[in-house]
C-alpha positions in Angstrom: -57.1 -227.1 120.9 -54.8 -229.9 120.5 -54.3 -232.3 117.9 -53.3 -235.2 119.6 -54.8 -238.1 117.8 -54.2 -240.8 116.3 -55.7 -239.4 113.1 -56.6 -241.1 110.5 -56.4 -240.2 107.0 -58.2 -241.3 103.4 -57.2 -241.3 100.4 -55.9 -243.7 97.7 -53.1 -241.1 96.9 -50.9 -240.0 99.8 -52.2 -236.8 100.7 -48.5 -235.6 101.6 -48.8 -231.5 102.0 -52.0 -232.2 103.9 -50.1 -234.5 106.1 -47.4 -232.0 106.7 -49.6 -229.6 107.7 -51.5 -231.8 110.3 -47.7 -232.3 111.6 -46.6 -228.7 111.7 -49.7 -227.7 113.6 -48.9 -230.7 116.4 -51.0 -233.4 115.4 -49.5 -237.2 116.7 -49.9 -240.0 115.9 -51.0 -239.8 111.7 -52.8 -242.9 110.3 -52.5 -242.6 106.6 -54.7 -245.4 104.7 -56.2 -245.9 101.5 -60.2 -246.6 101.4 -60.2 -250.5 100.8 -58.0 -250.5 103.9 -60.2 -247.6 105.7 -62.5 -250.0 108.0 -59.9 -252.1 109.4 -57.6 -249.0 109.6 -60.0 -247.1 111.9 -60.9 -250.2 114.0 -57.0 -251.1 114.8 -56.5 -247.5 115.2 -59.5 -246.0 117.1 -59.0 -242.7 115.7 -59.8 -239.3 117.6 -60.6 -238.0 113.9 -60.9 -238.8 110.3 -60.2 -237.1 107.5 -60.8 -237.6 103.8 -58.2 -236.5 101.8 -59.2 -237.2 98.8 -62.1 -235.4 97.3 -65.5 -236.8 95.1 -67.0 -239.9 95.6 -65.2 -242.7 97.0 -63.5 -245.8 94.8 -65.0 -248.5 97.1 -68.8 -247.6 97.6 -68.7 -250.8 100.6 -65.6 -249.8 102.2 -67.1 -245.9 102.4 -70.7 -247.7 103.9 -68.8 -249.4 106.4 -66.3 -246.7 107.4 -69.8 -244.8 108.2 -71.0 -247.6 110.4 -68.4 -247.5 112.3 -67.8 -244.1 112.8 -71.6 -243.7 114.2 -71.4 -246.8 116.4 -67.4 -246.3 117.8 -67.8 -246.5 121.1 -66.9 -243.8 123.4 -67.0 -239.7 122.3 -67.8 -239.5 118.9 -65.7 -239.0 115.9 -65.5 -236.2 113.9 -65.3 -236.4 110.0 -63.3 -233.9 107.9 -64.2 -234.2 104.5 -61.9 -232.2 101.9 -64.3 -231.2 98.8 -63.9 -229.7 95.5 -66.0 -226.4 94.6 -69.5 -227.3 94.5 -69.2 -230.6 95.5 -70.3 -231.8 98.5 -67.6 -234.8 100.7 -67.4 -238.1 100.0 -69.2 -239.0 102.9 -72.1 -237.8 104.1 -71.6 -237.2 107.5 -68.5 -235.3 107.1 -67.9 -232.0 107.3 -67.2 -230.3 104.5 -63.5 -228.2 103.7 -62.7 -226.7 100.5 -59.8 -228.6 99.0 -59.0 -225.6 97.4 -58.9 -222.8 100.7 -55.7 -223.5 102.6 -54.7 -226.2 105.0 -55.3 -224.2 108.0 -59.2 -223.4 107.5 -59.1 -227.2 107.3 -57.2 -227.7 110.7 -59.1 -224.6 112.2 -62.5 -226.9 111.3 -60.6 -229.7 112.7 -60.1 -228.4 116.1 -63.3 -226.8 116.3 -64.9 -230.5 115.7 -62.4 -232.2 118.5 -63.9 -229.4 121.1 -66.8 -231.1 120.7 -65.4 -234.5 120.8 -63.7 -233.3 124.5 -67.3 -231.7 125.2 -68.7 -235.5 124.7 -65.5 -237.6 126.5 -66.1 -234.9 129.6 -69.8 -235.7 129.8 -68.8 -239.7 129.1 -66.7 -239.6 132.0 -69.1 -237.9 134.2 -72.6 -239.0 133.4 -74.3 -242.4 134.4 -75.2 -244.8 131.6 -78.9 -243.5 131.3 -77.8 -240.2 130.4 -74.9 -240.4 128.2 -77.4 -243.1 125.9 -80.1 -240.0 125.6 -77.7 -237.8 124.4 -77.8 -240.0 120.9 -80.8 -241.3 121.3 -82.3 -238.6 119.2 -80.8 -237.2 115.9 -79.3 -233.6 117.1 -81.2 -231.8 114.4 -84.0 -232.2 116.3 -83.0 -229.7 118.3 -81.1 -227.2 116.1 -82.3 -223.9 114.8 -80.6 -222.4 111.5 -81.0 -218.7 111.5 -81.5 -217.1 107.9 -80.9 -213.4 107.2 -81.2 -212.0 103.9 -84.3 -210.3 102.3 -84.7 -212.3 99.0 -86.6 -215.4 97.9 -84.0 -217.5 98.1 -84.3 -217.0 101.9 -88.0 -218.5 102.0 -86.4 -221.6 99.5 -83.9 -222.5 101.7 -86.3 -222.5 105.0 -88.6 -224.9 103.2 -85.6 -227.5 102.1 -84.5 -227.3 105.4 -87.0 -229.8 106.4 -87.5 -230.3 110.2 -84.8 -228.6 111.1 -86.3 -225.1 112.8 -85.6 -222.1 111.2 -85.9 -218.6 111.6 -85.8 -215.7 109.7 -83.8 -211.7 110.0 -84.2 -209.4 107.2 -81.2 -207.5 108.5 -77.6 -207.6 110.1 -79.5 -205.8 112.9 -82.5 -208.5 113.4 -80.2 -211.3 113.1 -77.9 -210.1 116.2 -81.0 -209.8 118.4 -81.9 -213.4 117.4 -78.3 -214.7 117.9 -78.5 -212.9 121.4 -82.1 -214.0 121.7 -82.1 -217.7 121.5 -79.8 -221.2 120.8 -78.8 -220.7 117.1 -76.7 -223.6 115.4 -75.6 -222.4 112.1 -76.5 -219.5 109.7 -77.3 -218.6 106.6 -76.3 -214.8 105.5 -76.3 -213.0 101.9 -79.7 -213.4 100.2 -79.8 -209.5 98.9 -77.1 -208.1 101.3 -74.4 -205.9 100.1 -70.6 -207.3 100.7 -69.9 -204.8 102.8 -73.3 -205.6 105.1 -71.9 -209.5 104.9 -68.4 -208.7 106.0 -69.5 -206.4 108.7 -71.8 -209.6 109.7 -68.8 -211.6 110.1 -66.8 -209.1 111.8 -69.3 -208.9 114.9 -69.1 -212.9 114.5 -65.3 -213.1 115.0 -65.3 -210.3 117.9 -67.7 -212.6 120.3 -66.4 -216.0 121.6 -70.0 -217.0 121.8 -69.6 -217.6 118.1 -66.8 -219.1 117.3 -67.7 -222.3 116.4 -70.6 -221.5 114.5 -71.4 -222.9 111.1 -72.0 -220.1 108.7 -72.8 -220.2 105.0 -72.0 -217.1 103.4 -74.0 -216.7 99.8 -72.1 -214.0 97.8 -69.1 -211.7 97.7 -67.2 -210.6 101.2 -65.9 -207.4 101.2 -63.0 -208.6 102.9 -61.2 -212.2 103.6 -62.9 -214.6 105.9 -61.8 -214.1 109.5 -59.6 -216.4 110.8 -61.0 -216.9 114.0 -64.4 -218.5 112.5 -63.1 -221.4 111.0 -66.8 -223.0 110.1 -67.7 -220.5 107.6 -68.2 -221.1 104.3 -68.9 -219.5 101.0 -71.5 -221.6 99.2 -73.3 -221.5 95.9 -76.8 -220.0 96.0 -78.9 -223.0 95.3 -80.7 -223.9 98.1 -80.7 -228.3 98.3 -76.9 -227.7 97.6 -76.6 -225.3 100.8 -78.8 -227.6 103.4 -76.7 -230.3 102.1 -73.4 -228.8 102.9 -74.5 -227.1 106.0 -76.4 -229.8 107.4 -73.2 -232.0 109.3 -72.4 -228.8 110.7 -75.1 -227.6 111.9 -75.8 -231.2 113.5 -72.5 -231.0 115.4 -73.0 -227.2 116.5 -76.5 -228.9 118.1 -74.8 -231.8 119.8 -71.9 -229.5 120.9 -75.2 -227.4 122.9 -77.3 -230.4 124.0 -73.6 -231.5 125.8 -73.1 -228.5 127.0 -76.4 -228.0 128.7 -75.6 -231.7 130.2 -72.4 -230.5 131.5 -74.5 -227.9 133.0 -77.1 -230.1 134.7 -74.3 -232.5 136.2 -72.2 -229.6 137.7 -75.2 -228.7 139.0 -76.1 -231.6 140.5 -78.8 -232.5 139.1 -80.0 -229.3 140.0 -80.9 -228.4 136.5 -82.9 -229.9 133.6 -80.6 -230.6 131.0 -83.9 -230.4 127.8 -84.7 -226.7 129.6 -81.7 -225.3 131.4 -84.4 -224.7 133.8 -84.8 -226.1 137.3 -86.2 -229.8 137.7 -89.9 -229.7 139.2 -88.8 -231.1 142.4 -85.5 -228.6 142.7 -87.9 -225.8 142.3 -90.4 -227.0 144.5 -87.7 -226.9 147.7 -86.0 -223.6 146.2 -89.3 -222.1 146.5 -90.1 -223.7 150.0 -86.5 -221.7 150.6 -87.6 -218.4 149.0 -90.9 -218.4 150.7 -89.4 -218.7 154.2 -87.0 -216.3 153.5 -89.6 -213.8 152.4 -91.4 -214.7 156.1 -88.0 -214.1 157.6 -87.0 -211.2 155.9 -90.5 -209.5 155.4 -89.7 -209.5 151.3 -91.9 -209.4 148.6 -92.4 -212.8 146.7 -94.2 -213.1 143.7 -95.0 -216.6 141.5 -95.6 -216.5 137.6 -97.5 -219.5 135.6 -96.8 -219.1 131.8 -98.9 -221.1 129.4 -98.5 -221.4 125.6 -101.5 -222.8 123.5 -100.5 -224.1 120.7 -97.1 -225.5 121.2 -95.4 -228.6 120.8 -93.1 -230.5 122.6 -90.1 -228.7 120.8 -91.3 -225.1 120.8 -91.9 -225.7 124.6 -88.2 -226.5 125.2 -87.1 -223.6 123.2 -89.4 -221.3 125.8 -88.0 -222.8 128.2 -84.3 -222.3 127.0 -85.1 -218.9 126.1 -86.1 -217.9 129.4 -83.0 -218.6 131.1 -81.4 -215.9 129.1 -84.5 -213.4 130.0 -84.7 -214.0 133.6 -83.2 -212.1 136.4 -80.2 -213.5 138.4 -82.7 -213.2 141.5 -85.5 -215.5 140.5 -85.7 -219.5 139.2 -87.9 -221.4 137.0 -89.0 -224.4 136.1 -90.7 -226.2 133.1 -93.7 -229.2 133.7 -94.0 -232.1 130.9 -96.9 -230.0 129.3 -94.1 -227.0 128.6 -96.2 -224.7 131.2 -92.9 -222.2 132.8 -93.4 -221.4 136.7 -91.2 -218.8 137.4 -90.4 -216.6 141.0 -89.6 -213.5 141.6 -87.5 -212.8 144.7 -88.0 -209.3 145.9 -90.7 -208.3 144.2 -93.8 -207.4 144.3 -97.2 -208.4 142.6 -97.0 -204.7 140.7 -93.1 -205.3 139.5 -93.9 -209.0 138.8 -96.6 -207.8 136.9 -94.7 -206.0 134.4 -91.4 -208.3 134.3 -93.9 -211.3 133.7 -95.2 -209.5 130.8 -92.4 -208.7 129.4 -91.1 -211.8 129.3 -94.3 -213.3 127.9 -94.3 -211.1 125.2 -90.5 -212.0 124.7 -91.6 -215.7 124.3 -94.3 -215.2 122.2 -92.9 -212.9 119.6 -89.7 -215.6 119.5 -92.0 -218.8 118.5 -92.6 -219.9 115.3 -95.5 -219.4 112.8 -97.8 -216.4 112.7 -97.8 -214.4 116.0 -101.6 -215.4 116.3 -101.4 -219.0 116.2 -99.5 -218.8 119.8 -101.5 -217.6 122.5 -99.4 -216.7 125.6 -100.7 -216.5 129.0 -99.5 -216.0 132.8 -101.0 -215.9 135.8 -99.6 -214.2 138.7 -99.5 -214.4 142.3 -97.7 -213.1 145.5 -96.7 -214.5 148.6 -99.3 -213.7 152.0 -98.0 -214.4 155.9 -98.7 -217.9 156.0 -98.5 -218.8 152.9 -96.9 -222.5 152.1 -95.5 -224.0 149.1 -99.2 -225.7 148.3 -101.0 -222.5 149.2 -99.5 -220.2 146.5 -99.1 -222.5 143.8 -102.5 -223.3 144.2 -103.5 -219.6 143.8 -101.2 -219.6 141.0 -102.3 -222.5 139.0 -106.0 -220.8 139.5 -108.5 -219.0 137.0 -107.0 -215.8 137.2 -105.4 -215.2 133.4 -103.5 -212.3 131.9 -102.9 -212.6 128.3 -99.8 -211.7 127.1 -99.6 -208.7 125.0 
């Protein structure tokens, strides 16, 4: 990723080795200002990033308030923060994201790039999207939509998933449990060491550092390593095992890692067309509606099985629904589509298959959905109704039959 600024750089003392380093690893143009200077620094500049320097609170409480504001309101992508700490201290701003003053310069300019593939992520969908769109992608905090997975078996775990506040989390007791959710479902940062052994953690971040998937993932690593951090995940951290002084620290990240997702499912939906819904991943209502008008004659032509699913979740809200909904598109077949309604109800087809087949894909992939939602198993009740397409059968005709009575709860 390239460095290619202008950078801008905090601190009341020149921050001369970090500087060098920024250099040596490409980065041009370098801003260097001190914090009374800060605000009219970044707005002459326009900076591509900033990074504090200087670690603990800031000399100039107004100049620090204000470099915020205009950090969150820059116009165009946004503006990563770097934020050099000391240990157990969290950045001088708030927003920033956090790098150990102590580790060496290039965890802090591996953190640096990872934060301007984000920034490229935003300036691609800036370029692309119409005004409407590119305004929704802020118009909601992106914690909204994160999910911070926790493994470890101790209490700390259950402390840290109740600081964590609205931010989802979920919970693997194992190495084991917390690859199936990471392969499972949208995870933005994690949590790993409550009771594990350093060799359990280190083998953790091995499988982390051999998939691409997760290379830009926030971890928080409570506890020993066996061995050194891998360079090739340049968002983990070791971090004190208190659990308001983790969410702290991990909480920037983790908000970046869920804007860097909510772009990239917008990237999705524009190369698509408008194809696909950029909340599900799913097809929009309408899109569906003419890919099944498609599928339908194609069955006629072809004299192919075609089978419709209707899932239903009582129980759910808003959020939970777009997680099924995101969830399914990694459980579905290449062969069928979906679709999710404004109620979170999932209409799904099967091409080539039967009612038998769909039968047992559909449960499947209810029971998939309802073992992945959040709270006691119980409190979700997952349902689909099935149907398969007759000679003569027309878009109306089958989804009426499959918006019917007929109900199969989900096992």
């Amino acid at each position: 990723m390239s460095l290619q600024g202008p950078l801008l750089v905090v601190a009341d003392v020149p921050a001369a080795e970090l500087v060098q380093a920024l250099s040596a690893a490409g980065a041009f143009p370098i801003v260097e200002s001190t914090w009374a200077d800060s605000p009219t620094a970044f707005a002459s500049v326009k900076p591509a990033a900033v990074i504090v320097a200087a670690p603990g609170l800031p000399p100039s409480d107004s100049a620090a308030r204000m470099l915020c504001l205009q950090i969150a309101t820059a116009n165009g992508p946004m503006v990563p923060v770097i934020g050099v700490t000391e240990p157990g201290h969290e950045p001088a701003l708030p927003i920033a994201l956090p790098a150990d003053g102590i580790a060496p310069f290039d965890r802090l300019i591996a953190r640096l790039q990872s934060a301007l593939r984000v920034r490229e992520q935003h300036a691609a969908v800036l370029r692309r999207a119409d005004t409407a769109t590119a305004e929704a992608l802020t118009a909601t905090d992106a914690l909204d939509d994160a999910t911070v997975l926790i493994v470890g078996r101790g209490l700390l775990s259950q402390e840290i998933a109740s600081v964590l506040g609205r931010v989802k989390s979920v919970v693997a007791l194992s190495v084991e449990g917390a690859a199936k959710q990471l392969n499972g479902r949208d995870i933005d940062g994690v949590i790993v060491g409550d009771g594990l052994s350093p060799l359990m953690i280190d083998a953790f971040l091995a499988a982390l550092a051999d998939d691409t998937r997760f290379r830009d993932l926030p971890v928080a690593v409570i506890g020993r390593v066996a061995h050194a951090i891998p360079a090739t995940l340049p968002n983990v951290d070791p971090v004190e095992a208190e659990p308001h002084r983790i969410v702290a620290r991990m909480r920037p990240m983790v908000r970046l890692h869920a804007f860097g997702a909510r772009l990239a499912r917008t990237l999705a939906a524009l190369d698509s067309g408008g194809v696909i819904d950029p909340d599900t991943g799913l097809m929009t209502p309408d899109t569906f509606a003419q890919e099944l008008s498609l599928a339908i004659a194609a069955a006629a032509d072809r004299s192919q099985p075609l089978s419709l699913a209707h899932f239903t979740f009582d129980g759910l809200d808003a959020r939970a629904a777009f997680d099924a909904a995101r969830l399914v598109t990694r459980l579905m077949r290449t062969v069928d589509f979906a679709s999710c309604d404004e109620t979170g109800a999932i209409l799904m087809a099967f091409t080539q298959t039967d009612l038998r087949s769909a039968h047992v894909v559909a449960r499947r992939i209810a029971g998939a959905l309802k073992s992945a939602m959040p709270g006691p198993a119980q409190a979700v009740a997952a349902n689909v109704t099935l149907a398969t397409w007759k000679a003569g059968d027309s878009v109306d005709t089958l989804m009426l039959r499959v918006l019917g009575p007929r109900m199969v709860a989900a096992e």
